[in-house]
C-alpha positions as CSV (number, residue, x, y, z in Angstrom):
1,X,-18.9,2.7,-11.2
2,X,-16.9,3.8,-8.5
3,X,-17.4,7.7,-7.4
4,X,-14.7,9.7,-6.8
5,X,-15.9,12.0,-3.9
6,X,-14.1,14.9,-2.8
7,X,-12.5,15.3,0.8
8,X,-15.9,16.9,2.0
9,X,-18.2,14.6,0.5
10,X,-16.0,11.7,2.1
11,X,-16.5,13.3,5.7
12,X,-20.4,13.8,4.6
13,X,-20.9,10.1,3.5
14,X,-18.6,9.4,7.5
15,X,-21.0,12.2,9.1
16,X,-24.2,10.3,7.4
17,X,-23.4,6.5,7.9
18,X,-21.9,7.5,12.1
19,X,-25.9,8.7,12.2
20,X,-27.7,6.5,10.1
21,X,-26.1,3.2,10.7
22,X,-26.3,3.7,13.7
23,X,-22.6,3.4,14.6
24,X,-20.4,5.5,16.6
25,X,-17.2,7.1,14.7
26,X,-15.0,5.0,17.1
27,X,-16.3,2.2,15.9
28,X,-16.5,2.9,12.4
29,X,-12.7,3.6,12.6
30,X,-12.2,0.0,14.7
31,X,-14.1,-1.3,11.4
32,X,-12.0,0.7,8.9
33,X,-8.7,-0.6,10.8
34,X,-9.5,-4.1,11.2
35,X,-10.4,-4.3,7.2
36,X,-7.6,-2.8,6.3
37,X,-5.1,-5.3,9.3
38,X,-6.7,-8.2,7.5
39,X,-5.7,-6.9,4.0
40,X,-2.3,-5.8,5.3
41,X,-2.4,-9.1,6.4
42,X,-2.7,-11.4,3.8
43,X,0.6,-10.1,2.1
44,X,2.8,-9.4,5.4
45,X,5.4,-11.8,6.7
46,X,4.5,-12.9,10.5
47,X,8.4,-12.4,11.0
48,X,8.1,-8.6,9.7
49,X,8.8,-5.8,11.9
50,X,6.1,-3.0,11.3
51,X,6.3,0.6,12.2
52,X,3.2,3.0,12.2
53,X,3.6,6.6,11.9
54,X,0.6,7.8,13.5
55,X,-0.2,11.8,13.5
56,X,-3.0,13.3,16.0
57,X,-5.9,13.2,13.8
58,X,-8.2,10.1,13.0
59,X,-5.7,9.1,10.2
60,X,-3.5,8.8,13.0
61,X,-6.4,6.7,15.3
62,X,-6.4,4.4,12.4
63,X,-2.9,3.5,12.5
64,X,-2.9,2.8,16.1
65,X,-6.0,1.2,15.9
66,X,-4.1,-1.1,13.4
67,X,-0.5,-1.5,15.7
68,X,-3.4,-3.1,18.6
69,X,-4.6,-5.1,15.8
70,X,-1.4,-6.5,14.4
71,X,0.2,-7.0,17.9
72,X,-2.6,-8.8,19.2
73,X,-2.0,-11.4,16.4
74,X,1.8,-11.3,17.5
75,X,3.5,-8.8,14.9
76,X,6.2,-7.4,16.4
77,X,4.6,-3.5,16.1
78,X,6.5,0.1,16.9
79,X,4.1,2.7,17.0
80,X,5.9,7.1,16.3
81,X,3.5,9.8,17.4
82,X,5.0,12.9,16.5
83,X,3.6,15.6,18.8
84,X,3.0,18.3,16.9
85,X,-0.3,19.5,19.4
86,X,-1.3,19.0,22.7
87,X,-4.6,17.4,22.2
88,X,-5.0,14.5,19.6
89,X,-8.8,14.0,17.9
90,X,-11.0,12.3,20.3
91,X,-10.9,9.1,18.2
92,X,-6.9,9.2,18.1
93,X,-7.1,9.3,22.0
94,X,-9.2,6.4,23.0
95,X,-7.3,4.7,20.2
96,X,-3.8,5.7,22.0
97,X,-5.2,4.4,25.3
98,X,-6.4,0.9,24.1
99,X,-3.2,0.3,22.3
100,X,-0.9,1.6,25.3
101,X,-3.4,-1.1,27.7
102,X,-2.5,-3.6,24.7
103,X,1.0,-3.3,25.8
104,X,1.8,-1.9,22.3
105,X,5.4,-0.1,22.2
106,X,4.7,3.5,21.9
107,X,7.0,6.7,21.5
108,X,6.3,9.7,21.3
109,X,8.5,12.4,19.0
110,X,9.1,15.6,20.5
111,X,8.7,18.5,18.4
112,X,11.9,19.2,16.2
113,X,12.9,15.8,16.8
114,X,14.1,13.3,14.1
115,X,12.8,9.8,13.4
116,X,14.7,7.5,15.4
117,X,16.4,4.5,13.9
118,X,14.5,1.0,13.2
119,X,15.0,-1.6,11.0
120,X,15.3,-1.3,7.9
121,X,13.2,-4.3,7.1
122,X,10.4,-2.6,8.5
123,X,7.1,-2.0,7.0
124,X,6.3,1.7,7.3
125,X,2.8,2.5,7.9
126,X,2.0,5.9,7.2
127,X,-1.2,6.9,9.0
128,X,0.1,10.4,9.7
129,X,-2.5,12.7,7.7
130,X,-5.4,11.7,5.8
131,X,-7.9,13.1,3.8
132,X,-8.8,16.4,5.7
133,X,-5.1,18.4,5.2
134,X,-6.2,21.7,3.9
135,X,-2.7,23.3,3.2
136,X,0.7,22.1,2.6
137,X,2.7,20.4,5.6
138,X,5.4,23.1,6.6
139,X,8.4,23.1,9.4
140,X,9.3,20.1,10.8
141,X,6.4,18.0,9.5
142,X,7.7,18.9,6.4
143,X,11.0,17.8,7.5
144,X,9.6,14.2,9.1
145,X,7.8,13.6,5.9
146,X,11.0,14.1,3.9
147,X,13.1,11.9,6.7
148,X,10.4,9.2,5.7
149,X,10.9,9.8,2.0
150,X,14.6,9.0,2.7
151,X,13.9,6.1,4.3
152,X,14.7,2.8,2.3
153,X,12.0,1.2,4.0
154,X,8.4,0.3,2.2
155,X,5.8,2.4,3.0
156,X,2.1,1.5,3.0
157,X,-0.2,5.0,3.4
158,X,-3.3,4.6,5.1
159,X,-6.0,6.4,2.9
160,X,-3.6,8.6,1.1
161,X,0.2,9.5,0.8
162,X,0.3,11.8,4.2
163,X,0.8,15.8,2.7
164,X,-1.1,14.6,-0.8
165,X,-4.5,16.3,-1.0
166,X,-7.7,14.3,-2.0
167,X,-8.1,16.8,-4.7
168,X,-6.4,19.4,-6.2
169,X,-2.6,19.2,-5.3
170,X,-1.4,22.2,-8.2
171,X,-0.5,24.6,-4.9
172,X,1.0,21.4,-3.0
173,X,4.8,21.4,-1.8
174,X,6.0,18.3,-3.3
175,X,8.3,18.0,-0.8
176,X,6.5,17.5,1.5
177,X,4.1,14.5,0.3
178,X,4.8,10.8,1.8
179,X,6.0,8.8,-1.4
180,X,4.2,5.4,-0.5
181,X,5.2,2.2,-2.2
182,X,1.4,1.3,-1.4
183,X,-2.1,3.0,-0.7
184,X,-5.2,1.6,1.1
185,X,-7.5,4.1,0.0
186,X,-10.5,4.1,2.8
187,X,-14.4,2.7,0.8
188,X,-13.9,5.1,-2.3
189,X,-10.8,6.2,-4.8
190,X,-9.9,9.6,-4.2
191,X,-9.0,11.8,-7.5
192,X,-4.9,12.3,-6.1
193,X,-5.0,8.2,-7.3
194,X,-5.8,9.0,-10.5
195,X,-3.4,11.7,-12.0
196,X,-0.4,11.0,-13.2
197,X,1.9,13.9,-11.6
198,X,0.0,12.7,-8.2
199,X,-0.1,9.3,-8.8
200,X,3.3,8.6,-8.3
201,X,3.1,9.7,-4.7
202,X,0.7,6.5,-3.9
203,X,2.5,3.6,-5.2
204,X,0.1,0.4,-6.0
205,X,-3.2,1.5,-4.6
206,X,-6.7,-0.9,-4.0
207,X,-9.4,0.1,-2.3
208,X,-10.5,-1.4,1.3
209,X,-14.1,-1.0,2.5
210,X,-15.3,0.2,5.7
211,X,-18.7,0.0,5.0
212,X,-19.9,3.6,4.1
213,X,-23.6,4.1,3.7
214,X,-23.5,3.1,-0.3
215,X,-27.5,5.0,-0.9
216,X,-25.7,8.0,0.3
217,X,-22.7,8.0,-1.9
218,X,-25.0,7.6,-4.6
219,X,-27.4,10.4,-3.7
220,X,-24.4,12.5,-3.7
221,X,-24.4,12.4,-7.6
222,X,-20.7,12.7,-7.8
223,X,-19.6,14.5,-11.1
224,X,-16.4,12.0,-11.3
225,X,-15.8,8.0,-11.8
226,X,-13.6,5.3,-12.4
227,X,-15.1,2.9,-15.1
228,X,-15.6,-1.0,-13.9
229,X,-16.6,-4.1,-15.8
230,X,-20.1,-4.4,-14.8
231,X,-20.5,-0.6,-16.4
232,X,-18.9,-1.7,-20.0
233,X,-20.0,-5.0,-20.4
234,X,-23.6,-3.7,-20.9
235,X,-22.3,-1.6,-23.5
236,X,-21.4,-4.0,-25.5
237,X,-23.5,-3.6,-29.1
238,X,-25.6,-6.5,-29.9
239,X,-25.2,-9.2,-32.3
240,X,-28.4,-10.5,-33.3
241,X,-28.8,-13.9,-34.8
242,X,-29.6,-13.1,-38.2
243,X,-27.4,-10.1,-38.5
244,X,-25.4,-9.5,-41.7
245,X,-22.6,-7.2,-42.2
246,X,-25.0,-4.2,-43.2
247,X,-26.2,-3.8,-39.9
248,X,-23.0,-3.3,-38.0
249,X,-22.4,-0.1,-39.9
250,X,-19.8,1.5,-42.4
251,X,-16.7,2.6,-41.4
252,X,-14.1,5.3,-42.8
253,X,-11.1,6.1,-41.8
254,X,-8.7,8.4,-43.4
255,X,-5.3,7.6,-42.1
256,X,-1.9,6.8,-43.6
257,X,1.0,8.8,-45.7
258,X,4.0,8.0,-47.3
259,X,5.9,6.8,-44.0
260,X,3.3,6.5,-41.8
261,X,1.2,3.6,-43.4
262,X,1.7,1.6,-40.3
263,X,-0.6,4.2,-38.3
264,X,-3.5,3.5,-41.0
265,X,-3.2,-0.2,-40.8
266,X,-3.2,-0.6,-36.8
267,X,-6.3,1.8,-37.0
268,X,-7.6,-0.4,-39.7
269,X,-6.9,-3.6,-37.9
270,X,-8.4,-2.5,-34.8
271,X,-11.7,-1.0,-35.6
272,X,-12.2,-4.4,-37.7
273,X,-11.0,-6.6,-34.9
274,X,-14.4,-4.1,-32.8
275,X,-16.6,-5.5,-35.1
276,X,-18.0,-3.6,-38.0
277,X,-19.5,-4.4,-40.6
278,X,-17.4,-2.8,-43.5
279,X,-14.6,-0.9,-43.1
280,X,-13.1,1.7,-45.8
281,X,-9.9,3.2,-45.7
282,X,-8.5,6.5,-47.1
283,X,-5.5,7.1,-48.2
284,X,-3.3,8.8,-49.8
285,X,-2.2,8.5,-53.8
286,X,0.2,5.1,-54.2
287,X,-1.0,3.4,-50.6
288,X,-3.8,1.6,-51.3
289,X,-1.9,-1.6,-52.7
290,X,0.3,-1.4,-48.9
291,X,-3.0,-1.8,-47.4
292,X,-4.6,-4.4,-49.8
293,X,-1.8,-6.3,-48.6
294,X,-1.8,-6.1,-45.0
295,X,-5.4,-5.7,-44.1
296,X,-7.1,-7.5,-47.0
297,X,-10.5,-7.3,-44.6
298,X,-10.6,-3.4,-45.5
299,X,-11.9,-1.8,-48.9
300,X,-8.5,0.9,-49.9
301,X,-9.9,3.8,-50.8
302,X,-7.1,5.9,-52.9
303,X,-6.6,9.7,-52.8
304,X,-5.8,11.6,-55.9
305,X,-2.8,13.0,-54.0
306,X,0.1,12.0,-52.2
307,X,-1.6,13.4,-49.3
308,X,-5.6,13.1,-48.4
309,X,-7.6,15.6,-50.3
310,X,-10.7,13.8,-50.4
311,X,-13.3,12.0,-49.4
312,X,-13.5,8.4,-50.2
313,X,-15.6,7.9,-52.9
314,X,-18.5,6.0,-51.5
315,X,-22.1,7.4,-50.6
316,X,-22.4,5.9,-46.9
317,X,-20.6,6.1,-43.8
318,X,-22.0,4.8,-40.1
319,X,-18.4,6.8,-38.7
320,X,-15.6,8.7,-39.6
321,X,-12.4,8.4,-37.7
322,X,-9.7,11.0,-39.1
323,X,-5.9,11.8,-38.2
324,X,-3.7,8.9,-37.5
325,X,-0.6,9.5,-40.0
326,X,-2.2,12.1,-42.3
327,X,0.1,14.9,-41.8
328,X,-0.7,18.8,-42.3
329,X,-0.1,19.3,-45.8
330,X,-2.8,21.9,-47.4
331,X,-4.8,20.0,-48.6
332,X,-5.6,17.8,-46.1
333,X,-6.0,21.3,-44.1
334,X,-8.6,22.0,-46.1
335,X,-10.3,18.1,-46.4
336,X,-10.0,18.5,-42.4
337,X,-12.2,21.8,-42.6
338,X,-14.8,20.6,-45.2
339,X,-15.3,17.9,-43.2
340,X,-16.0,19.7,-39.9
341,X,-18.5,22.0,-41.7
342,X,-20.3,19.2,-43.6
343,X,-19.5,15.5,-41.7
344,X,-21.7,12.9,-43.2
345,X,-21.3,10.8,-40.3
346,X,-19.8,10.8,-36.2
347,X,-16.4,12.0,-36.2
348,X,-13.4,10.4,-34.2
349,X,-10.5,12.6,-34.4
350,X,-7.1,12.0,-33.4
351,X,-3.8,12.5,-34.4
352,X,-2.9,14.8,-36.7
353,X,-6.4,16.0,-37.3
354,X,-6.2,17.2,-33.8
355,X,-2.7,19.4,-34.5
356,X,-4.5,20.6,-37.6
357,X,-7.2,22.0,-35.1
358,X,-5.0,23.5,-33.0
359,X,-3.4,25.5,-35.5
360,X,-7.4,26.4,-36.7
361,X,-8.6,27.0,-33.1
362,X,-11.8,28.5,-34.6
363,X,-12.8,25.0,-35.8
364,X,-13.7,23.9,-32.8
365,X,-17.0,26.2,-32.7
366,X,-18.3,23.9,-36.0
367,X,-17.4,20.5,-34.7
368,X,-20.5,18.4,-35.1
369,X,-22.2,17.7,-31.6
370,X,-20.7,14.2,-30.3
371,X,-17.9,14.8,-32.2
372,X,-15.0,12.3,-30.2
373,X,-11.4,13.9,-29.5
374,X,-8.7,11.6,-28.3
375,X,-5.6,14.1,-27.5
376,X,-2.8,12.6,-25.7
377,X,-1.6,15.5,-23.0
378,X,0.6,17.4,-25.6
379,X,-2.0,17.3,-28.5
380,X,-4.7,18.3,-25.4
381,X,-2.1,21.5,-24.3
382,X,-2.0,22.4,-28.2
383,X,-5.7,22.6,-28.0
384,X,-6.2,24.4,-24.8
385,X,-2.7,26.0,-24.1
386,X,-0.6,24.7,-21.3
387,X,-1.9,23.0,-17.8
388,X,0.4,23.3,-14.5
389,X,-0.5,20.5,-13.7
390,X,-2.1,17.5,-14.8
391,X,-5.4,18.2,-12.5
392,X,-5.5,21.7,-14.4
393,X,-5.2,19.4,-17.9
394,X,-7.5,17.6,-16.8
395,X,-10.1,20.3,-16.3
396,X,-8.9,22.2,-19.3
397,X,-10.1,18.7,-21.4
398,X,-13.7,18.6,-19.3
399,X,-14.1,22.7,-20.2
400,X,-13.3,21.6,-24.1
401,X,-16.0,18.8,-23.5
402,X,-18.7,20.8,-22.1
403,X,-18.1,24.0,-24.6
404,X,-17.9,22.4,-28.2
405,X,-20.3,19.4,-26.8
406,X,-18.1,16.9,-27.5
407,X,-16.5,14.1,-25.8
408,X,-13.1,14.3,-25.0
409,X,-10.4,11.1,-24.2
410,X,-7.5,12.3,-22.3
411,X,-5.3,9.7,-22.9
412,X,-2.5,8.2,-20.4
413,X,-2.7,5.9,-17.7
414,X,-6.3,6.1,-16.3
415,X,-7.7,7.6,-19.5
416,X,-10.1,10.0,-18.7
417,X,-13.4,10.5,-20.3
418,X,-14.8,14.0,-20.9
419,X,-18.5,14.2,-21.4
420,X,-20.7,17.4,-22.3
421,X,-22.5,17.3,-19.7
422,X,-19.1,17.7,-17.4
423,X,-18.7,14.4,-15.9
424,X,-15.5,12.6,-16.0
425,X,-15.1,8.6,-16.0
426,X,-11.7,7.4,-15.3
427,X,-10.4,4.2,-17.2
428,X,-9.5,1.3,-14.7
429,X,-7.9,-1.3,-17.0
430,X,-4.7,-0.5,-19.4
431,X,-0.6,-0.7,-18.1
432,X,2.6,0.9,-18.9
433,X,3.5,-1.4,-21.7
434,X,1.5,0.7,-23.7
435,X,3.3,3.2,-23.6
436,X,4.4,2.7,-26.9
437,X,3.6,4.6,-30.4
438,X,1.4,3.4,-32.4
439,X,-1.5,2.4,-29.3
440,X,-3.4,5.9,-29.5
441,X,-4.3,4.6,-33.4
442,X,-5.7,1.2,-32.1
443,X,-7.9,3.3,-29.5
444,X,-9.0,5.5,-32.4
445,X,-10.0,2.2,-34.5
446,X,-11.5,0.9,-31.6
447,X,-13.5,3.6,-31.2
448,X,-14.5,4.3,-35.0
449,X,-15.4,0.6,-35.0
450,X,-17.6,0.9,-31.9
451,X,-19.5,4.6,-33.5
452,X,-20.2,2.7,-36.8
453,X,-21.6,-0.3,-34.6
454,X,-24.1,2.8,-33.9
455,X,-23.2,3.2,-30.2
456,X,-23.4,6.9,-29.0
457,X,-20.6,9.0,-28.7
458,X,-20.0,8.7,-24.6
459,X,-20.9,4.9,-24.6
460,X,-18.2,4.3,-27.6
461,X,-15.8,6.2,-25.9
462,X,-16.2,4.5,-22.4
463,X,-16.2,0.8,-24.2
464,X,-13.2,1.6,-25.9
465,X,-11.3,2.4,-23.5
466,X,-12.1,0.0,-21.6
467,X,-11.5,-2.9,-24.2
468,X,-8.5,-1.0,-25.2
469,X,-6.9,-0.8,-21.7
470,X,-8.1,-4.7,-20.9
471,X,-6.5,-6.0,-24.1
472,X,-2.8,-4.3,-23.4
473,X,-3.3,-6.2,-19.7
474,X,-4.0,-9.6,-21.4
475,X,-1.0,-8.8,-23.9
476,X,1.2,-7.9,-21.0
477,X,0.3,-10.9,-18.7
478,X,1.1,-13.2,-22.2
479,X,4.2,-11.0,-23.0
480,X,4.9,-8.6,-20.6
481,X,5.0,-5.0,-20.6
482,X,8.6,-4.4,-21.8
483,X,8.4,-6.7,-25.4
484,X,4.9,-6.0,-25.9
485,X,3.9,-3.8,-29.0
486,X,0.6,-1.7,-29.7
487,X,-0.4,-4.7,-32.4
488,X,-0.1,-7.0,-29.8
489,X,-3.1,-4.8,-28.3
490,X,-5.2,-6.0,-31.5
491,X,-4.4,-9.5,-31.0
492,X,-6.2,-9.2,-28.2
493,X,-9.3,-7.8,-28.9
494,X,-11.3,-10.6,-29.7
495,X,-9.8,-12.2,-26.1
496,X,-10.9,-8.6,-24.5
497,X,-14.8,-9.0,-25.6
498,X,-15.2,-12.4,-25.0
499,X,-13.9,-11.3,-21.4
500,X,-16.5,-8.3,-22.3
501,X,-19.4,-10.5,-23.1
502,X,-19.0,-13.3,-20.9
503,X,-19.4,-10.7,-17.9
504,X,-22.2,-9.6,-19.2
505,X,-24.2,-13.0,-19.4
């Protein structure tokens, strides 16, 4: 996994790999810049102009360090240095004497100044602020950030979008936040990446390494993550030899309702397409034949009304995934309640059963311990009341986590995964073509599939996410993301954990 340290824990792991390298920070900002040159490198034109905005601070050292770099290897380089102090950081100053004795071209902007004019061709290379702003950029930084925003140049930010904090950006001045086309983000992610009401400031991002003191990181136990391969793939339930279809579990779902069968059958189709054994469907009086039909694979289970009542009438379930296209008829109020109080198996609830909840708030006391919510951000607001942002939702779903001991999926891009002990694991795979109704019942099959397979309820979750995200990427390479539809995600399942599987061998 990759750990998502906050702006002091980066300048801890800096402060502890400077002393225990040994290296001095001057050169561990010559190593930063050179990585991140020969990345920039690999995708720039030679014939490219490039122009680095470099502030004072050792954001800004890294840019010039970069400008030497580049115009050493014949770029044709302009370096800005707003001068919004007297004194740079000692770093930015050795760096501003060994480019100006490199012959780079350097200009200072006085104070109130504007950005002069350059080509518009330009790569911008905004190494301005980094990761140790404290408060929102005011005056005319605020104004030279907004001149840049203007700018119909691409930007590439060096660490993070300069203004953008590592964190926490709900008090922020969106004004005044670089929007980059690109990020190199410096050895780790930073949360800011990861939201989606932040996100947008960053562009593509990819981490570049600059060789941070990895046994540090790690000691640091950081309480957030964003998920990689090498952490699912050994997730992945095994498939013994001599299996037969009794050992990969039992799974319910109660889905569907005049209308909404389609919901039912891409849960269905999914959660089969993960693997289990058996696979029973609930639904409501006069459905059953609709998914005989479509998902022959799946035992129809049929309600005595023409909404769910019931339970389906069968003595065994390995996990219980509720909500997709039930509605919130009465009954099915009341099957939703009964179920909370006497689950006979793991619950995955999504959907509808989640607006039921909200409208029962008390509920949520009586949820079964490992019970697995998957609210989108509007289902999760119903739950919890309204975020300001989406780092407040995003707390708001780890504080539902931790208090009801369940696990919590806030869907969206970069799904986030809520555990009760308060960690958060960010999803890495997934793209926009999902965006699409109909995917948040796949992820619930997925994940009912993976429970009955008798995974735990913060493994399931993590896998199925995963899988669930890396199967809408191999469906957008085939189709792209515009044509692509959530049953294209289930078509490529069985591509996703071979993928899956093959990693893990």
């Amino acid at each position: 996994m990759l750990p998502l340290l906050s702006a002091p824990q980066v300048r801890l792991a800096d402060g502890h790999t400077i002393a225990h390298e040994p290296i001095a920070s001057i050169d561990l900002m010559e190593r930063a810049a050179r990585n991140c040159t020969h990345r920039l490198q690999e995708t720039l034109g030679v014939e490219r102009p490039v122009v680095v905005l470099a502030g004072m601070g050792n954001n800004g050292g890294d840019g010039l360090a970069m400008a030497r770099m580049l115009h050493l290897a014949g770029q044709h380089v302009q370096v800005l240095v707003p001068r919004y102090k007297q004194q740079g950081s000692p770093d930015f100053e050795v760096n501003l004497a060994r480019a100006e004795a490199s012959k780079v071209h350097i200009a200072c902007i006085a104070e109130g100044s504007t950005l002069p004019e350059f080509d518009s061709r330009a790569l911008v290379v905004d190494a301005l602020f980094g990761t140790g702003l404290q408060k929102p950029l005011a005056g005319w930084l605020k104004t030279l950030v907004m001149q840049v925003n203007a700018l119909p140049n691409e930007v590439l930010a060096i660490d993070l979008p300069s203004g953008l904090f590592a964190d926490d950006n709900s008090a922020n001045d969106p004004e005044a936040i670089v929007k980059a086309d690109r990020t190199f983000t410096l050895e780790l992610p930073k949360l800011a990446l990861l939201l989606p009401d932040q996100a947008g400031y960053c562009g593509k991002w990819e981490v570049v390494p600059i060789g941070l003191d990895k046994a540090f990181v790690a000691s640091l136990n950081a309480r957030l993550a964003v998920l990689e391969i090498s952490d699912v793939s050994a997730l992945m339930p095994d498939r013994g030899r001599t299996a037969h279809k009794g050992d990969f579990g039992h799974a319910w779902l109660l889905a569907g309702g005049p209308g909404k069968m389609g919901a039912a059958i891409m849960a269905a189709r999914a959660c089969l397409r993960t693997g289990c054994g058996l696979l029973t469907v609930h639904v409501p009086a006069g459905q059953a034949m609709v998914m005989n039909a479509v998902v022959p694979e799946a035992m129809a289970s049929m309600d005595a009304e023409i909404c769910l009542s019931g339970f389906p009438k069968i003595k065994k379930a390995a996990a219980i995934g509720v909500g997709p296209g039930i509605g919130t008829a009465d009954e099915t109020v009341r099957l939703l309640k009964l179920l909370v109080q006497e689950a006979p198996a793991p619950l995955v609830l999504d959907a509808d059963a989640l607006n039921i909840l909200s409208e029962n708030k008390t509920w949520l006391a009586f949820l079964p311990p490992a019970t697995i919510l998957t609210p989108h951000p509007g289902e999760l607001e119903r739950l919890t009341g309204i975020a300001g942002s989406s780092h407040d939702r995003l707390m708001q779903a780890k504080e539902l986590a931790v208090k009801h001991r369940s696990v919590v999926v806030l869907k969206g891009a970069n799904s986030a995964v809520c555990s009760p002990d308060g960690r958060i694991f960010f999803n890495s795979t997934g793209n926009a073509g999902m965006a699409k109704g109909g995917s948040g019942d796949v992820l619930t099959g997925i994940i009912t599939g993976l429970r009955a397979q008798g995974l735990d309820a913060l493994p399931a979750a993590l896998l199925g996410v995963y899988a669930h995200g890396l199967a809408g990427d191999l469906a957008a390479k085939k189709l792209g993301m515009d044509g692509m539809l959530p049953s294209d995600l289930i078509a490529h399942l069985p591509q996703a954990w071979m993928q899956l599987r093959a990693w893990g061998n």
